[in-house]
KENUTOR-993802 format. One line per field, with one value per residue (C-alpha): residue number from 1; x, z negated, y. Coordinates in Angstrom, 1 decimal, padded with zeros to 4 digits, m for minus. Each point is the difference from the previous one (the first is absolute). Layout:
N
seq: (NUM; ...)
xx: (X; ...)
zz: (Z; ...)
yy: (Y; ...)
***
This chain:
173
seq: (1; 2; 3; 4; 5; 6; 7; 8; 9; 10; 11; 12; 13; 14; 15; 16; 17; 18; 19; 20; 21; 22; 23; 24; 25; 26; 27; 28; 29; 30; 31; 32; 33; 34; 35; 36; 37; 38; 39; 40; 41; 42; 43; 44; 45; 46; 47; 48; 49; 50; 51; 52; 53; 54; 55; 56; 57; 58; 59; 60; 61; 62; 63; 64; 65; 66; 67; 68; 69; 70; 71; 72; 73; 74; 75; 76; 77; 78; 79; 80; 81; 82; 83; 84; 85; 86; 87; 88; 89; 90; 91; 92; 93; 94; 95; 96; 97; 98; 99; 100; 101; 102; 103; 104; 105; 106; 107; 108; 109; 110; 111; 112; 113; 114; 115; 116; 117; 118; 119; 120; 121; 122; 123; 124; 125; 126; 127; 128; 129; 130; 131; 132; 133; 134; 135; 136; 137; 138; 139; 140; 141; 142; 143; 144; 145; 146; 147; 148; 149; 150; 151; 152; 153; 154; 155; 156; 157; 158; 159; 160; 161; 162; 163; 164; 165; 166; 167; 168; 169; 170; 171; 172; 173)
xx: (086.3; 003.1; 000.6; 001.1; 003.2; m002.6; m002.7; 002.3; m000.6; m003.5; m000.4; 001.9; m002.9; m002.1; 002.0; m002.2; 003.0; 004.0; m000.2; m001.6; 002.7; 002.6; m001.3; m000.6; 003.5; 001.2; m001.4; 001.7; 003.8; m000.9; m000.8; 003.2; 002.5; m002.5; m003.4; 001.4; 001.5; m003.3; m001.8; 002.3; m000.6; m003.7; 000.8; 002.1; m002.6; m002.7; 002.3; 000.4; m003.6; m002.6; m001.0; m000.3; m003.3; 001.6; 002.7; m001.0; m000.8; 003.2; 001.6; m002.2; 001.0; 003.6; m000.5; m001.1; 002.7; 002.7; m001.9; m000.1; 003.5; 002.0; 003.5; 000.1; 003.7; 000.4; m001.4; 001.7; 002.9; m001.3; m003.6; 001.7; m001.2; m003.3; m002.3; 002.1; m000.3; m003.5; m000.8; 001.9; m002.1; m003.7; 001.8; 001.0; m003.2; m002.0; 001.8; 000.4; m003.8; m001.1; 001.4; m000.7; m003.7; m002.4; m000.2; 003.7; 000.7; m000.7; 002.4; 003.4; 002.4; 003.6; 002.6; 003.7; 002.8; 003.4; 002.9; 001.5; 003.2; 000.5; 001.3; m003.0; m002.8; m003.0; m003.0; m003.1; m003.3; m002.5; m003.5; m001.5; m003.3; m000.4; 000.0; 002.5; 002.3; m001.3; 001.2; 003.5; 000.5; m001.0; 002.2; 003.2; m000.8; 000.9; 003.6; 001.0; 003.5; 002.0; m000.2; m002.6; m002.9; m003.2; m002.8; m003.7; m001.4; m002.8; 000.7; m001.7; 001.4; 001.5; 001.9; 001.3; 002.4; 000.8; 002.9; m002.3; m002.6; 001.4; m003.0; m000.6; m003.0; m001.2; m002.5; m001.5; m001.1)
zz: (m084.5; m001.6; 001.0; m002.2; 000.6; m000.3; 002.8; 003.1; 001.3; m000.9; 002.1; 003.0; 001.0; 000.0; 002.0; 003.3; 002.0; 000.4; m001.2; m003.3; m000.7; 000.8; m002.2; m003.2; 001.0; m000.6; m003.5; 000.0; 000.0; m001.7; m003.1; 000.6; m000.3; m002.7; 001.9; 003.2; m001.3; m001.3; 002.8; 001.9; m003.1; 001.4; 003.4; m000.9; m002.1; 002.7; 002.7; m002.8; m000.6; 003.2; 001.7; 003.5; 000.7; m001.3; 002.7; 001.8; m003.1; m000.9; 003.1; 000.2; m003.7; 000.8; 002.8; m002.6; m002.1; 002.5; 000.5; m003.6; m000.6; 004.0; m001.9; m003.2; 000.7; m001.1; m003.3; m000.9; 002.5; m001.4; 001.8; 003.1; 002.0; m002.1; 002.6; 002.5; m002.8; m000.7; 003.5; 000.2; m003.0; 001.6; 003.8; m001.8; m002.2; 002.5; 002.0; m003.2; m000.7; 003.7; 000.2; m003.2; m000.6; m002.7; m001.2; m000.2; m002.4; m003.5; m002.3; m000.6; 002.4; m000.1; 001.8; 000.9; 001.5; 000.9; 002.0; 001.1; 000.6; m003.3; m003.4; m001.5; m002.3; 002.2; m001.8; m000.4; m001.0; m001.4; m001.5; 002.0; 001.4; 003.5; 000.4; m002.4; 002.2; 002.9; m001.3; m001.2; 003.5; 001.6; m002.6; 000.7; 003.7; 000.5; m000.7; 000.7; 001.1; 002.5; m000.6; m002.8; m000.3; m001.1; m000.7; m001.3; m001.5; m001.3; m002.9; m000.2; m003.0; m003.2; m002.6; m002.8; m003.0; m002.7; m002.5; m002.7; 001.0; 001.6; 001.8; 003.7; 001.2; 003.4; 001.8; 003.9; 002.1)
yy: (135.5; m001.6; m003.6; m002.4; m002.6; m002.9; 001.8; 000.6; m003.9; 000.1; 003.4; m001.5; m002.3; 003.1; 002.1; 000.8; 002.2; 000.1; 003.4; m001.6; m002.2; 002.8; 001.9; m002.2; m001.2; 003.4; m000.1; m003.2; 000.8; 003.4; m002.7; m001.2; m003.5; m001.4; 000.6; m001.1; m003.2; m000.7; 000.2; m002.1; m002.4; 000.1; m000.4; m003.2; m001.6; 000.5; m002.0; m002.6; m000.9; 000.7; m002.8; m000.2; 001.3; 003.8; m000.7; 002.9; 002.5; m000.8; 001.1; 003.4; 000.7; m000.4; 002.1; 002.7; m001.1; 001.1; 003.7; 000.2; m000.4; m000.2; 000.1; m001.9; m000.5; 003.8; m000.2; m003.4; m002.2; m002.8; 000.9; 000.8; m003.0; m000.8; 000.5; m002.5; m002.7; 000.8; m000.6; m003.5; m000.8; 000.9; m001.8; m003.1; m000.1; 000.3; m002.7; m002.8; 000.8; m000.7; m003.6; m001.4; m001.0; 001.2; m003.7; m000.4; 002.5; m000.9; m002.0; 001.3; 001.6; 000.9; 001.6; m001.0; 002.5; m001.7; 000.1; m002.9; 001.7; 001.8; m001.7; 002.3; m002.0; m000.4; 002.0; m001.6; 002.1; m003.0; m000.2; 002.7; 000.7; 000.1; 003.5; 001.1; m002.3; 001.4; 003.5; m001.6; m001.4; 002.8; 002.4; m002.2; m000.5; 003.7; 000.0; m003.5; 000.1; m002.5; m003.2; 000.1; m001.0; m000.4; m002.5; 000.2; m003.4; m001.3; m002.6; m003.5; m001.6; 001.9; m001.9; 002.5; m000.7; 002.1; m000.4; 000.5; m002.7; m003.2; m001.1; 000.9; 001.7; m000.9; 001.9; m000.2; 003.4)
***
């Protein structure tokens, strides 16, 4: 049976042996750049949105993941370390999601990367959900370099402007 770009994520989860994921991993990279790019797409999406009770799914499917595909790097440079920042994703995901309480997690959420040592603008990541700044933290986390860093913060008070509209809009999380 042919299997379509959009199917080889959904027929990871139901993989039941290595030699399973070897093979549909074979028809994989016979479908070429384009296919496996996509499924990587997949891949990336499912670290961005489960929450923590899939922490361990998410972990198994990677696992399948790496049989599917054990040298990315081959097809693609660029892929060459994927599975390395894929796992700093799940680690720090699973850490972020462990300290902060259910309760504390609505409102809006942002995240900050800077380097005190650098002339570089800091860049700020605002108005997110919890766990889309989870996945941003975690995403950046990966590949921090020297001196950088990082922070995940939960905003209390929001005033906005707009050049178009001169009045302020306040809001609390």
């Amino acid at each position: 049976m042919q299997t379509t770009q959009s199917e080889y994520f959904v027929q990871l989860a139901e993989l039941d042996s290595e030699h399973e994921a070897a093979a549909l991993g074979e028809q994989l990279r016979r479908e070429g750049f384009t296919a496996v790019r996509r499924f990587l797409d997949e891949c990336r999406e499912y670290l961005r949105r489960y929450e923590e009770e899939e922490c361990e799914l998410a972990e198994a499917l990677l696992h399948k993941a790496r049989i599917m595909l054990p040298d990315p790097g081959r097809i693609s440079p660029s892929w060459t370390y994927i599975w390395k920042e894929f796992d700093g994703i799940m680690s720090t995901k699973r850490h972020v999601l462990s300290d902060i309480d259910k309760g504390r997690r609505n409102g809006e959420w942002q995240v900050l990367l800077d380097n005190q040592f650098s002339n570089q603008s800091i860049a700020v990541y605002p108005g997110l959900s919890f766990y889309e700044a989870v996945y941003m933290f975690a995403y950046f986390r990966t590949e921090l370099e020297n001196n950088e860093y990082i922070r995940l913060q939960k905003v209390d008070t929001v005033i906005t402007f707009s050049g178009a509209d001169r009045t302020a809009i306040a809001s609390r999380g």
